[in-house]
N, C-alpha and C positions, 0 to 999 in steps of 0.2 A: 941210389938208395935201395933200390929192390933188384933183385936177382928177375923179376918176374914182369918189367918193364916193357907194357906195349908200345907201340906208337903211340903217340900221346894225341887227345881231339885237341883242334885251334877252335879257339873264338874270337866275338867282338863284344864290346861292351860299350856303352853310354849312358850318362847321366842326361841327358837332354839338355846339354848346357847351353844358353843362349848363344849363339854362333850369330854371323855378320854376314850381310851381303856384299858385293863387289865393290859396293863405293864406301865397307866401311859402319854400316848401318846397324843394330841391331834385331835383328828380326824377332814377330812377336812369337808370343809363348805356343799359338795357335798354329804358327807354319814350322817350328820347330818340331813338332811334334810330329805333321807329318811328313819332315826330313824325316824323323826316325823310323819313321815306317818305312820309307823309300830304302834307309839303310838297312834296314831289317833283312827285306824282301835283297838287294844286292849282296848281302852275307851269304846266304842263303846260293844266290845264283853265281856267286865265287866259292861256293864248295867247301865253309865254314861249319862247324858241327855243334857250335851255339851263338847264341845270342839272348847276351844280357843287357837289362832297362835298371836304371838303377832307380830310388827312391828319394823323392826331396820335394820340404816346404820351403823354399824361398825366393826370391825372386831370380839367380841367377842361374835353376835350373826350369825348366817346363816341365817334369816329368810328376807329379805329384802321386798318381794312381797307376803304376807299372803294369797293370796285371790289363788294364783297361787296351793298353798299348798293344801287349800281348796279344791279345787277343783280337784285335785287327794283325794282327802278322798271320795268327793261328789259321786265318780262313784265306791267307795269300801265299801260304809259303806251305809246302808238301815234306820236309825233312829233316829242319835243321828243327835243333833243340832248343825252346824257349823257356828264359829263366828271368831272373833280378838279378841286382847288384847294388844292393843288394834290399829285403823286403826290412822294410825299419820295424823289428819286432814288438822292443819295449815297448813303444807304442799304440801299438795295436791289440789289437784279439784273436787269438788263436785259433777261434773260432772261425770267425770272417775271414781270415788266412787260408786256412785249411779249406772254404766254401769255395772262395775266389780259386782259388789253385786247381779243385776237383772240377768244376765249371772250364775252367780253361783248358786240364788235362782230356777234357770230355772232346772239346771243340780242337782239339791239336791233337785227337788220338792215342794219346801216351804221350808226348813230346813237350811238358811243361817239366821243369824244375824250381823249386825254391832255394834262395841262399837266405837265409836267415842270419842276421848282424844286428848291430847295434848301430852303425852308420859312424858319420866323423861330425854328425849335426846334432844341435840339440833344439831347435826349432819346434820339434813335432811334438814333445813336451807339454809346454803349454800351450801348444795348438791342440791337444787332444784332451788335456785337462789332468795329466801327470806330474808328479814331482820330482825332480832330478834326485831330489833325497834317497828316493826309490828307485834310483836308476842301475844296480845290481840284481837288487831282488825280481824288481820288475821281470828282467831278462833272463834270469833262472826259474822263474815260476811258469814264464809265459812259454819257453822251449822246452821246459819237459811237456805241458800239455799238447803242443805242435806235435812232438815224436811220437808221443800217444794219438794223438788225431789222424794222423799222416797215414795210419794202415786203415783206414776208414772203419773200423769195426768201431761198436760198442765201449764207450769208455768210463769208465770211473776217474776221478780226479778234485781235489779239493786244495784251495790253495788261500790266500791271503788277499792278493789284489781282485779275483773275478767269484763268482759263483759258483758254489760247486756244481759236478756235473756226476751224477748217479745212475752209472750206466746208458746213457747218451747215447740214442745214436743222432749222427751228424751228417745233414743229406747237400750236395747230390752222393748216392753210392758212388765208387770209385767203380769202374768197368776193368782195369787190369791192376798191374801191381801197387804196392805202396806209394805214394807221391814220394816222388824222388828229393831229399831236403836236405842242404848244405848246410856246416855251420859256415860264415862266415867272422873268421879271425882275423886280428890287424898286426898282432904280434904279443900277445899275454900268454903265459903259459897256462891260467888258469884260464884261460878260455879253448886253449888246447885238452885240455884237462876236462874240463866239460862235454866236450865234444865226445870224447872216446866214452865217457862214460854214459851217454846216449846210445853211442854205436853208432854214432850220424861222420858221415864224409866232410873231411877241413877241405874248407875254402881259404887258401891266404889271402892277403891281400900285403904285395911285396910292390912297397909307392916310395921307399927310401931304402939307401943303405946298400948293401950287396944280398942279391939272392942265397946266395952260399951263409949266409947269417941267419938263415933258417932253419938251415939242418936241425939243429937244436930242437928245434922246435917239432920238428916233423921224427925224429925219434923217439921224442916225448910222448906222441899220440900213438905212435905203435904200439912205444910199451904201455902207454894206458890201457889201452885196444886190449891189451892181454890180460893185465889184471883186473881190469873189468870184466873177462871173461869173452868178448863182443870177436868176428871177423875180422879179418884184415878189408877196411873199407881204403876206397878214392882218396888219392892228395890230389886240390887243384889250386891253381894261383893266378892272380889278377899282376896284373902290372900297366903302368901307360906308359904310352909308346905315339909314335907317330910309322906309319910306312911311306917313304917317297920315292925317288928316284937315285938317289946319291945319300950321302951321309950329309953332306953340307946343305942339299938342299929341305932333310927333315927337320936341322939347326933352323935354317933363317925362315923354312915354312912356321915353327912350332915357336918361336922365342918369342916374337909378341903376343902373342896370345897367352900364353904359359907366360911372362911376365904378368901379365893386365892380370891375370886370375892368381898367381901366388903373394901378390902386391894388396890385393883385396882381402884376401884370407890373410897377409901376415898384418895389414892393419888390423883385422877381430881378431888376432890370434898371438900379437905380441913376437912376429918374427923378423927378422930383418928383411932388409930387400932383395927381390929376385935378382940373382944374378947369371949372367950367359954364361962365366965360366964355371959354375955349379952345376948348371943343365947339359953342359960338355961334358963334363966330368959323369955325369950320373948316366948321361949315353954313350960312355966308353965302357970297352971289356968287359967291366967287374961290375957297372952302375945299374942301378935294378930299371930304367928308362929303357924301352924298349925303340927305340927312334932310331931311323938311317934306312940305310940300303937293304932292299927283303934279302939280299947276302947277308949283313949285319945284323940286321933282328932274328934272320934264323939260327946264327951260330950264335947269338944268344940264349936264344929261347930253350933249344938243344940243350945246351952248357946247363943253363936251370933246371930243364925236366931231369937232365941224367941225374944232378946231384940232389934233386929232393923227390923222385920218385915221381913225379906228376904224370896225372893220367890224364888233365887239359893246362892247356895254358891258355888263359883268357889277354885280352890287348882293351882299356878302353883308348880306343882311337879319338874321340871328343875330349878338347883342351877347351876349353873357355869358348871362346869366343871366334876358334880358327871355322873356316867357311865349312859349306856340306858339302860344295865341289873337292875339297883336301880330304876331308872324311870320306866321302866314296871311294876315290883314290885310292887311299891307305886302307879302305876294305876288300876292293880288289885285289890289292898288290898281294896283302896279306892271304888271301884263300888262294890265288892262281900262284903264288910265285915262293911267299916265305910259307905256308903248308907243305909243298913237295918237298924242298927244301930241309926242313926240319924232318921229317921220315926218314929224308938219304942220308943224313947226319948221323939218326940213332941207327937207322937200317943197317950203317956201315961199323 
């Protein structure tokens, strides 16, 4: 996509999905949570360049308060980049966003990011006392005031869902640049379209389909970028994935797991049932599933950054319910084996 194509950063990502012990168990919300520290801190010491906590009220993930998580990493890990996956906006305050984030960005030195989404839940809704009625405006009102909060200075702002704010300032001060703030997209163009018109950096989020069916989308924010007048900012993209040893063994590591959890969601969600040669398919060549051999995930990975410009490709390596011993695993493989990998790809 870009004449101007660096090496691109890797990351990991998690939702803190309840995962299972050896015989099969589910473990409670309490020790998941700090697997994901454990995973945080081995991203970090495999030579990863973020790691994202993603956001959720229910019971099949732990992770409710990400920033919380963050920031136990913030004080064990020396240089890997800490962010979401994403922070559930609508629901929230921009406020308290923007506070958490400056707070953490303080305690990790610069090294905090935000992705700002709208999520795939709607859970946090009336867990928070919102109305899905509201579920556009909400998230237009609430990300101009983040883009405005995000440079820490003094803000004016008045809107429909919160209070206005009359010249505000909003503490803690920020100690160096802007808070770093993604939009995270799932695939709307007018949510492409929103993004450029802030001048905030797209976050994809590529979970179906073919990677290459995004172009579209990522030419869209360029050219918005331009007649909004705004920089050329960051393309970055999530995908999941699994890293193993072989290609067959990331199949038969990830297919139970990834069945129990897309079986669960297509019962709330009216989809049919998982099926193994779906998940074949979506981890061959062209399928946006980043799973198999760090040979295979990186001539994937590669193949997507060249065609959509990306300057990270993020992995959440947590499927449902697969172990944290598979997760480690697939976060080592990923920073020692598919990171270099992926460089000598574009390098060459």
């Amino acid at each position: 996509m870009s004449s101007k194509l660096l090496l691109p950063e890797i990351g990991a990502e998690t939702f803190g999905d309840i995962s299972e012990d050896a015989q099969g168990n589910p473990l409670t919300h309490a020790q998941v949570i700090r697997n994901v520290i454990a995973q945080g801190q081995a991203a970090e010491a495999a030579n990863l360049d973020f790691f994202g906590v993603g956001e959720h009220h229910r019971d099949d993930y732990a992770v409710s308060s990400p920033e919380i998580v963050l920031a136990a990493l913030a004080s064990t890990t020396k240089q890997i980049k800490l962010g979401t996956a994403v922070t559930v906006l609508s629901s929230d305050d921009p406020v308290r966003v923007y506070q958490r984030f400056a707070t953490l960005d303080a305690i990790s030195q610069g090294r905090t990011e935000i992705v700002a989404g709208r999520g795939s839940f709607i859970e946090s809704f009336p867990l928070f006392g919102f109305e899905l009625d509201d579920y556009e405006a909400l998230y237009e009102e609430k990300l101009d005031l983040l883009a405005r909060l995000r440079h820490g200075n003094p803000v004016v702002w008045h809107g429909k869902h919160r209070s206005a704010l009359r010249n505000q300032q909003v503490y803690p001060l920020l100690e160096n640049q802007p808070l770093t703030t993604w939009v995270g997209v799932g695939g709307s163009p007018q949510s492409v379209v929103r993004a450029a018109r802030h001048g905030l950096p797209l976050f994809l989020a590529i979970i179906g389909g073919q990677p290459s069916g995004f172009e579209g989308l990522v030419h869209l924010y360029q050219r918005s970028l331009k007649e909004f007048g705004h920089d050329e900012q960051p393309v970055a993209a999530h995908f999941h994935g699994l890293v193993a040893g072989s290609d067959e063994e990331a199949l038969e590591t990830l297919w139970p797991h990834y069945q129990r959890t897309m079986n669960r969601l297509g019962a709330e969600r009216g989809w049919p049932p998982a099926s193994k040669m779906r998940l074949q398919a979506a981890m061959g060549p062209e399928g946006a599933m980043m799973a198999g051999s760090a040979q295979t995930v990186a001539s994937k990975l590669a193949s997507a950054t060249r065609k959509l410009g990306l300057s990270r490709a993020d992995i959440k390596y947590s499927a449902g319910s697969l172990p944290h011993e598979a997760m480690m695993n697939s976060i080592r493989l990923l920073g020692e084996e598919v990171k270099p990998r992926v460089h000598e790809l574009l390098g060459a």
